[in-house]
Structure formats: structure tokens, C-alpha cells
N, C-alpha and C positions, 0 to 999 in steps of 0.2 A: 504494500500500500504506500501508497506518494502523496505527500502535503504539500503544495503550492502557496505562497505567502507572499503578497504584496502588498505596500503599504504606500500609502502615497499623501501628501499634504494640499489640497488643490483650493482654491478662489471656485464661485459657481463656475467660471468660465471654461476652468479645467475638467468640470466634472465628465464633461463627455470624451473626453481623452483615455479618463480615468478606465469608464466603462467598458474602452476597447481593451485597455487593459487586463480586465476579467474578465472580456469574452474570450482572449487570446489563450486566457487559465483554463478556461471551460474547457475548449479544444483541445488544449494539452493533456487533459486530465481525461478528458474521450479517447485520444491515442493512447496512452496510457497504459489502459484498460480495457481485458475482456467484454466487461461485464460494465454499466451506466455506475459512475464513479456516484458517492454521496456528497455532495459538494456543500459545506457548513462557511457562508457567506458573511462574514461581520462586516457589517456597513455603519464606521462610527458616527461621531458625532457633528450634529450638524449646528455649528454658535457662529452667529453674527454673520452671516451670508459668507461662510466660510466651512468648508468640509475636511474633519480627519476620515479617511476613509482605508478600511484594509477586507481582505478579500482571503479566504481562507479554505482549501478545497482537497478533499478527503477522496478517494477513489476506496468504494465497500460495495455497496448496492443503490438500485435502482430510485434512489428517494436525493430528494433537496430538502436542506431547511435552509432558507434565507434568512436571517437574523439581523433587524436593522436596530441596533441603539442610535440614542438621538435625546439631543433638548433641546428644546423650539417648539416652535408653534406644531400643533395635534396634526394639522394640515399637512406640513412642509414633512413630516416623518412618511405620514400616509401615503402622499405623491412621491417620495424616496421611495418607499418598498416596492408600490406597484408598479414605477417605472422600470425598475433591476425585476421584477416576475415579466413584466411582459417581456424583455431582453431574455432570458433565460427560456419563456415558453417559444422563442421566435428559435431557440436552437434546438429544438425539439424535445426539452422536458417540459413533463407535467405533472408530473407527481411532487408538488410542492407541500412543504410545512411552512406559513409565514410566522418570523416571531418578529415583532415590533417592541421595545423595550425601552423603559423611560424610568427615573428615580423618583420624578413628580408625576404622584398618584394622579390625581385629576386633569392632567396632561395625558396622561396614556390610556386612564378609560375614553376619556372622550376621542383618541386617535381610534383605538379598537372600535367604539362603534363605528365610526365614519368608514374602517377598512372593513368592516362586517357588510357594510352595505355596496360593498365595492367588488367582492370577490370571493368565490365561491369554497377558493383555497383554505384548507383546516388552519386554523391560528393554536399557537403555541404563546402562552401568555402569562404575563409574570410580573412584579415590579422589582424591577435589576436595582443592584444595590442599596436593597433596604434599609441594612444597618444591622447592628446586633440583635439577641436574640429579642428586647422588651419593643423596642422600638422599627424594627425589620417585621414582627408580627404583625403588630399595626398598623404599620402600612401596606404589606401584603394582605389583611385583612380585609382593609376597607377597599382598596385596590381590586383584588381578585372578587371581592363577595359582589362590585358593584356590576363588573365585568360578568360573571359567570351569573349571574342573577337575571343577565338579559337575554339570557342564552348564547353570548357569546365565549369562542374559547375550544378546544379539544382537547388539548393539554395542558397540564399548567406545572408552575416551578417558584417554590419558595424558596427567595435568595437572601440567606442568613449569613451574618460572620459569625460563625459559630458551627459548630457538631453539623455533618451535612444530616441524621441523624432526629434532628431537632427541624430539619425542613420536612421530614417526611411525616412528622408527629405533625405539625401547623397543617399540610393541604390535605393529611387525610377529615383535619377535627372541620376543618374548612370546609371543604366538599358536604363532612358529612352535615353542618350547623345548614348548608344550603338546601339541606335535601336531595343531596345529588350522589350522594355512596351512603351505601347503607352495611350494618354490620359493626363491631366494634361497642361496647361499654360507651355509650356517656355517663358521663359525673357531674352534676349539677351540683355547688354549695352552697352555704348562707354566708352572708359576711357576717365579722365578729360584732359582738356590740355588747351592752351591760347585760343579757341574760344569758349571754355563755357561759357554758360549765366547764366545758373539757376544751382540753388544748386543742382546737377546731383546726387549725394549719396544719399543724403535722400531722392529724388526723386526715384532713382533708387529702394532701400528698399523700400520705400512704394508701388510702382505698385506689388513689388516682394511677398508683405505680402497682397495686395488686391488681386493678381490674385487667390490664393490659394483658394479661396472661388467658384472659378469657374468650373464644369466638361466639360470644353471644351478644345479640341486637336488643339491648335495653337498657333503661335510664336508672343510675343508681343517684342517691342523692347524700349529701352528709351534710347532717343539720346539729348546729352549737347546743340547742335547749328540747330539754323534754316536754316544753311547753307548748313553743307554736313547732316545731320538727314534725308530727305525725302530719298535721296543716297543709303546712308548706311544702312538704314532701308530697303528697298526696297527687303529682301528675307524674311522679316517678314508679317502676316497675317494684323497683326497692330501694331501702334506705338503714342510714344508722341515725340515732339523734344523740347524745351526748348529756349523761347529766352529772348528778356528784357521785362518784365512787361506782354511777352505773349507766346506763345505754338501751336503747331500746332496737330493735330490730322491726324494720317496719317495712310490713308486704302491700302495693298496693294502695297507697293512704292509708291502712289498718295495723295497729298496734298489735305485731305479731307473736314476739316475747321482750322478756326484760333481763339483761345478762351483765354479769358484773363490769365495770370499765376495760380490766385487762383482755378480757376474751370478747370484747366488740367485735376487734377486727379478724380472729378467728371464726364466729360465731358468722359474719359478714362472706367468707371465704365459703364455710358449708354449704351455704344459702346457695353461693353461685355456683357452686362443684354439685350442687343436686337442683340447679333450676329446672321449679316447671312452672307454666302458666296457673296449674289450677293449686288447691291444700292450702287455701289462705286462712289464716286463724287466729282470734284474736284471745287476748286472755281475759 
């Protein structure tokens, strides 16, 4: 397999120069090869009526992703990708993935829609350089949720500096909070306040890091007080609530049993190593 790399610095004026540049890659990477090379296209930044532009091309199999990073206007990105896919379909592929990529969330949903309504091509989408783990969530949050909400999208990619690990934890809880994957534990919690009983954080972490272990599709909940917890719990499948020295186990909105603090989350683990829908009971 052969990577072709070019890099170029151009004014708009050069941009068409640039292009023949990468068409001349494409061909190269067609001779090449047996078989229609996978050509992954970085097409950088586009600031101040001025383009960094690099071109990167893989010979593997029959597929393209075009990949255009970019800040500027939603427009000027949109008309960058589609004019390099129509170059690209004019040499005879069509098996395109487009990915358009931006740091500024509401710059790049609003590019996605406008390329959604532009091209029939699967989009690969994502917001590139998020940032760490607290702050890269939320904006791949609000970014991806706004995007894939509208049905736009085929694949998607949570860009963390951090554990890659920690991106595949965000776009599956992602997908799944959209309704769009199904499967997996949710964990709903309360936040702390003056009727908490039990150390509700570490609590809460730990059911969060046990349920993972589980493939079953249903809502568990960890609640601070034996007060409002059976309540508030009550659109969850199952729950724990938390009080002095004990915990409740709760099926269904229904106060199932009552077990001492230590064996919460023991008690909690049974529950889900013998899940069934029906045997709900209260005391």
C-alpha cells in the first residue's frame, strides 16, 4: 500500500492549480493499484480568503472519504467539499464518504444541513477538536445531538484529548440518549442536596462502572434519599435509593426490598445477573 502527500499553501487564486495537483495523486494512486485505491482527502483550513490545503491518499479498497476541515463561513466549507466530490466523481468514483469538520459547533451543524441538502453522499460527522474529556463532551454533545436529531449523518466520531476509549463511551450514551442505538444499561441519578444519606457519587460511579458489564436494555436509577428515590425512580426498570446505614432496592417504581448499606450494590448486581420483566414485589 502507497500514501501520496501533498501539501500546499495557496491564495483563492491558486486553489485551482492546487486541484490538479490531487487529480494528478488520484491517477497515480489508480496506476498504482490492482484494485480502486481508498483515497482519505484532508482538505485544510480555509481563514481569511486564504487556503492550507493537503491531500492524502491511501490505495486499500474501493471506497473514498473526503474529509474537509475548515473555519469560515458554513457556506465557503460546503462549496469546498462538493466542488473536490464533483472532481473526484468526474474521474470515475462514486463510492464517496463526505466528512466536513469544524471546532465551532454551530458553524458545522449549520454546514451539515446545507451539504445534506446538497448530496446524496453518506456524511461522516463529528466536531474535530473538541477538547478534553469535560468540555470535548459538550461540545460533541450539542454538536452531534443537533446534527443526528435531523437525520442527518451515517457515521459519527467523538474527538476527545483523552483515552480514544472515553470516545466510544460518549457516541454510544449519544446515539443511545437520541434514540438511535438501542441496548446497553442507562443510569439515571439525582443530584446531591440536604436529604442525602449515602455517599450518592461514589455510589452513583460505581453502579455506572458495574452496569457496563451487563447486555441488557434498561434504565437503572441511583437515588440519594429513601424519601423521594422510590418517586423519582419510578420511570426506571430498577433502582437503588440510599439511606442511613441502609438502601432500598427498587423494581419498577415499587419498593422491592430493604438491605443493609454494605450489600446495596451487591444486592443491585443479583437483581441484574437474574433480570426478568415480571416477580415484582413489594414488602
Amino acid at each position: 500500500m502507497s500514501d501520496y502527500i501533498v501539501r500546499a499553501t495557496a491564495a483563492d487564486a491558486s486553489i485551482r492549480a492546487f486541484a490538479i495537483t490531487s487529480r494528478e495523486l488520484v491517477e497515480t494512486a489508480r496506476k498504482d493499484h490492482n484494485t480502486s485505491p481508498i483515497m482519505t482527502a484532508a482538505l485544510g483550513r480555509l481563514l481569511s480568503g486564504a487556503a492550507m490545503m493537503g491531500v492524502m491518499l491511501k490505495g486499500e479498497k474501493d471506497l473514498l472519504t473526503l474529509q474537509i476541515q475548515c473555519s469560515g463561513p458554513a457556506e465557503g466549507i460546503v462549496e469546498s467539499a462538493l466542488d473536490k466530490v464533483k472532481m473526484i466523481e468526474d474521474m470515475g468514483y462514486d463510492n464517496l464518504v463526505i466528512s466536513i469538520k469544524s471546532s465551532d459547533v454551530m458553524m458545522c451543524v449549520k454546514a451539515h444541513e446545507l451539504i445534506a441538502s446538497k448530496t446524496e453522499h453518506p456524511l461522516h460527522v463529528g466536531i474535530t477538536e473538541a477538547g478534553t474529556l469535560i468540555s470535548g463532551n459538550i461540545k460533541s454533545s450539542i454538536g452531534l445531538g443537533l446534527i443526528l436529531s435531523k437525520g442527518i449523518g451515517d457515521t459519527i466520531r467523538v474527538s476527545l484529548t483523552g483515552d480514544p476509549i472515553e470516545e466510544i463511551k460518549s457516541a454510544k450514551l449519544i446515539l443511545r440518549t437520541l434514540g438511535l442505538r438501542k441496548g446497553g444499561i442507562e443510569v439515571v441519578s439525582c443530584p446531591t442536596c440536604g436529604r442525602t444519606q449515602i455517599n450518592l457519587i461514589q455510589l452513583a460511579n460505581q453502579v455506572e462502572t458495574m452496569v457496563a458489564e451487563f447486555p441488557l436494555d434498561i434504565k437503572v436509577a441511583v437515588m440519594g434519599c429513601v424519601v423521594n428515590g422510590p418517586g423519582e425512580a419510578k420511570e426506571a426498570d430498577l433502582g437503588v435509593a440510599g439511606g442511613i446505614g441502609e438502601g432500598l432496592i427498587i423494581k419498577h417504581g415499587k419498593v422491592f426490598k430493604k438491605v443493609p448499606e454494605e450489600e446495596l450494590l451487591p444486592a443491585l448486581r443479583y437483581e441484574l445477573e437474574h433480570w426478568s420483566e415480571t416477580n415484582v414485589e413489594t414488602i
